[in-house]
N, C-alpha and C positions, 0 to 999 in steps of 0.2 A: 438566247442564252447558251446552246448548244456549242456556239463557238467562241464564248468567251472561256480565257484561261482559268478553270478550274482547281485549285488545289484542294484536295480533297483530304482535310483534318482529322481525319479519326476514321481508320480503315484495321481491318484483322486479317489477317492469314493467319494459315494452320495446316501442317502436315501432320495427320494424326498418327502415322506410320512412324515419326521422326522423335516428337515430343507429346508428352501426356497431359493430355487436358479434363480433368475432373467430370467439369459440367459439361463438357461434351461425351460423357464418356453413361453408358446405359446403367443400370433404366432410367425409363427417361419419367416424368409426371409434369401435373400442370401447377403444382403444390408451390413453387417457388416465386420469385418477384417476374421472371424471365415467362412464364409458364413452359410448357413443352418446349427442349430446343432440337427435337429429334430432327428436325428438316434441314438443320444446317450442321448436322453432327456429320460431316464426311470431309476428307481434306480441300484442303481452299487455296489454291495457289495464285499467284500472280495474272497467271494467262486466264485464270477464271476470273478474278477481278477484272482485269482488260475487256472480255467476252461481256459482262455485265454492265459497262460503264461505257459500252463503245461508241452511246450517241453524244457521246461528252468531252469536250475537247479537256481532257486531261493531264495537267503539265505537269503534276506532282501529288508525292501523298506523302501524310505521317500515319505511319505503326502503330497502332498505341497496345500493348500487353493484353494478349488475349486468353488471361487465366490459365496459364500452364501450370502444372505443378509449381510450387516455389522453389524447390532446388533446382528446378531448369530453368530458372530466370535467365540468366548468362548464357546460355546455350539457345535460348531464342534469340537473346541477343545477337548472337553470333552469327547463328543464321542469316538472320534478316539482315544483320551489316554483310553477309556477303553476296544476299539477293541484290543489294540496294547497288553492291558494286560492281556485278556480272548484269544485271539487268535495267538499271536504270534508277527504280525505286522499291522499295520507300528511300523517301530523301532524308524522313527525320525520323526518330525512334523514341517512345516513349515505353520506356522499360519498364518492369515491377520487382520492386524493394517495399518489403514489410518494415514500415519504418520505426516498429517500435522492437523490431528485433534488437537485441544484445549486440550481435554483428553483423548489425546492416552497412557499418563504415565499410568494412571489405568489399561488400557489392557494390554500394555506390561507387567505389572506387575502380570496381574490374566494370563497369558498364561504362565509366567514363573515359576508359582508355578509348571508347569507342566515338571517333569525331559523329557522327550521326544520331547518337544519343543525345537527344534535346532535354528530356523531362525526365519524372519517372509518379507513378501510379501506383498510390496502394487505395483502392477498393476500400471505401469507408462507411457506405451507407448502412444505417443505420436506420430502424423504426420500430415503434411499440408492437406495430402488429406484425407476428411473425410471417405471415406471407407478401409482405413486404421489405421485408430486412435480407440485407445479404451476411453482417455480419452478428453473433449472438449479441454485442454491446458496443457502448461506443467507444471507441478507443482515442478518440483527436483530443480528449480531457487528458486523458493521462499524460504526465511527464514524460516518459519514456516515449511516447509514439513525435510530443511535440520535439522534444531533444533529437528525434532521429529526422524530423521536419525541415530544424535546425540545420542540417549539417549541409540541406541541398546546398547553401549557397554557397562551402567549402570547395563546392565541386565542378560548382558552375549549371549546376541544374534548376531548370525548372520542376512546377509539380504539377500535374492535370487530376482535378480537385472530381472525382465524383462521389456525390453526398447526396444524402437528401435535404431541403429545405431547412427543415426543423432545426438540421445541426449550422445552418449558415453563422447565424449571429456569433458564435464564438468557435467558427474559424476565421471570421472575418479580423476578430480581434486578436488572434494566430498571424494571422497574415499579414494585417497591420505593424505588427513588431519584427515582419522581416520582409522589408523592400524590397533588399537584391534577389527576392527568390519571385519571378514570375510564376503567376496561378492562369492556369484555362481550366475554369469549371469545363466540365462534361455537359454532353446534350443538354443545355439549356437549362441546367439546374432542378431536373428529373423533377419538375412540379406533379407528381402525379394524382396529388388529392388536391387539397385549397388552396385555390390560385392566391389569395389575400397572404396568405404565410408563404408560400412563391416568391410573392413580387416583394413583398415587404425584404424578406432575406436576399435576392439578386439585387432590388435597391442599395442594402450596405456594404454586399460585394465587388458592385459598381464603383464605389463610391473611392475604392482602392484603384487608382492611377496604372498599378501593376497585374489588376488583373481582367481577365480578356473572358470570355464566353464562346464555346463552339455549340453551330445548332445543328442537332442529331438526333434521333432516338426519341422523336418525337410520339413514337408507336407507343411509349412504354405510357404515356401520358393519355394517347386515344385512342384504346383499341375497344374497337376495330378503330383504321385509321378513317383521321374523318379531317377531308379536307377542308374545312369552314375552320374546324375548334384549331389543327394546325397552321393555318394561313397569319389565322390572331394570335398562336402563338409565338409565330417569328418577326411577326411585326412587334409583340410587346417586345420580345426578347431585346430586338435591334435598339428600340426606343429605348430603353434600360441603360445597355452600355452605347448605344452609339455604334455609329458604321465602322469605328478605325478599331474598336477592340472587339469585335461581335465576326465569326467567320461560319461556314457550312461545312458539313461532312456527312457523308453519305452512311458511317459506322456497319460498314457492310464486310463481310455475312449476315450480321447481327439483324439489321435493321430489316431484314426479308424476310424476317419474321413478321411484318406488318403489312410492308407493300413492295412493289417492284422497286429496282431502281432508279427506272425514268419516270415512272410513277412519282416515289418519293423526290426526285432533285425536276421534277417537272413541277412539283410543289411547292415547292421552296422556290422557285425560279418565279413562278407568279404571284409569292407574297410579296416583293420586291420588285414587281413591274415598272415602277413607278419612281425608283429611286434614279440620282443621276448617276453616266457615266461613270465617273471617277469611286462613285459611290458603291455601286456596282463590280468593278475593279475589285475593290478594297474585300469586300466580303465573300464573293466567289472565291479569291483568291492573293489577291496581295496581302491580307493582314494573315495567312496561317503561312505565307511565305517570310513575313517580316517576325513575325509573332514566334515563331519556330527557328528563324534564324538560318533556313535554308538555301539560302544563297541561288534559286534560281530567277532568270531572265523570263520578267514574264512582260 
């Protein structure tokens, strides 16, 4: 699997010198859904990714918004569209737009001028219990957040959905009423309590033609990482949506929080031992090249 072409869906850089990031930013606890992120609180640049990733034949990566302040939304942007242009990649960018902001059309707007911009990402999970929630309530009910939902498709944007379960069932019905907006759930649909309300809400996810799943961040579900409960979890995942809408990402820095990263994509690699060729293809790396629109020869 080493030398098959990799695209790698859901990767983070960060200069903390450049732009402000909250939860990377002291003190630090273990209080939150994340626990402690104090071991990857330092800057994360590309050649650090490359150094991490280098048993892996790597052809491409999407960005996806790594919690910067929200008035530097655009300015990450920027950034990263000029790393992607001086250095190779990222190929695709998924940006963050608070979507039930007042004037989130402005942003979507100035993030689209950028051809690299695939998606955009606002952070919605949601849970009773507070050391699981990221946000105080759920916002995807209200008008305002789904109007601002709405506009992706104005712009030609997709949306990478990360939620938790519970709230699946009516975003699914969100989503349903707007085809031309491509959805890629986040890691796997961050089952981290009961698998049954899991599968049950990725089943009606599924069931939407337009939308895709990336497997990531599998730590947040088994920690410590435990490579039996993960192996079955990328096999249900796969099972779920199927090899052409289901792809892998490594969500690193993030995801070192649990395990290495030949560790984690040497795990993934053998819950899919057994799939064929083509199949194989498609989920390494052809569906978040097709999926994201990134236009590379793999």
């Amino acid at each position: 699997m080493e030398d098959l072409p990799f695209v790698d869906a859901h990767v983070h850089l960060w200069d903390l010198g450049r732009i402000r990031y909250p939860w990377l930013t002291p003190p630090f606890d273990n209080a939150g859904p994340n626990g402690s992120v104090e071991a990857i609180a330092r800057t994360y640049l590309l050649d650090d990714y490359r150094a991490e990733s280098a048993r892996w034949a790597v052809a491409g990566m999407v960005h996806v918004e790594a919690g910067a302040a929200p008035e530097q939304a655009l300015a990450e942007t920027e950034w990263l569209a000029d790393i992607g242009q001086t250095q190779g990649m990222p190929n695709g960018l998924v940006a963050f737009a608070a979507l039930d902001d007042a004037d989130v059309e402005r942003l979507l707007a100035a993030h689209a001028r950028h051809s690299t911009v695939k998606a955009i990402r606002h952070i919605v999970n949601w849970h009773a219990d507070p050391r699981r929630t990221y946000t105080p309530r759920d916002a995807t009910g209200d008008a305002a957040w789904q109007a601002g939902f709405a506009l992706l498709g104005k712009y030609g944007l997709g949306f990478d959905c990360q939620a938790y379960p519970g709230q699946f069932p009516a975003l699914a019905r969100l989503f349903a009423r707007h085809p031309e907006i491509p959805v890629v759930v986040n890691h796997a649909g961050m089952g981290v309590e009961d698998a049954d309300e899991w599968r049950r809400g990725m089943t009606l996810l599924a069931a939407l033609p337009h939308v895709s799943t990336k497997i990531s961040g599998l730590g947040f579900c088994f920690r410590p990482w435990d490579r039996a409960s993960v192996i079955a979890r990328v096999r249900e995942t796969i099972d779920i949506f199927g090899t052409a809408r289901a792809m892998f990402a490594s969500d690193f820095p993030t995801d070192r929080l649990f395990a290495s990263f030949d560790k984690t994509l040497g795990t993934y690699a053998e819950a899919i031992h057994d799939l064929g060729g083509a199949e194989k293809h498609a989920v390494w790396g052809g569906n978040a090249n097709r999926i994201y629109r990134l236009g590379l020869d793999l």
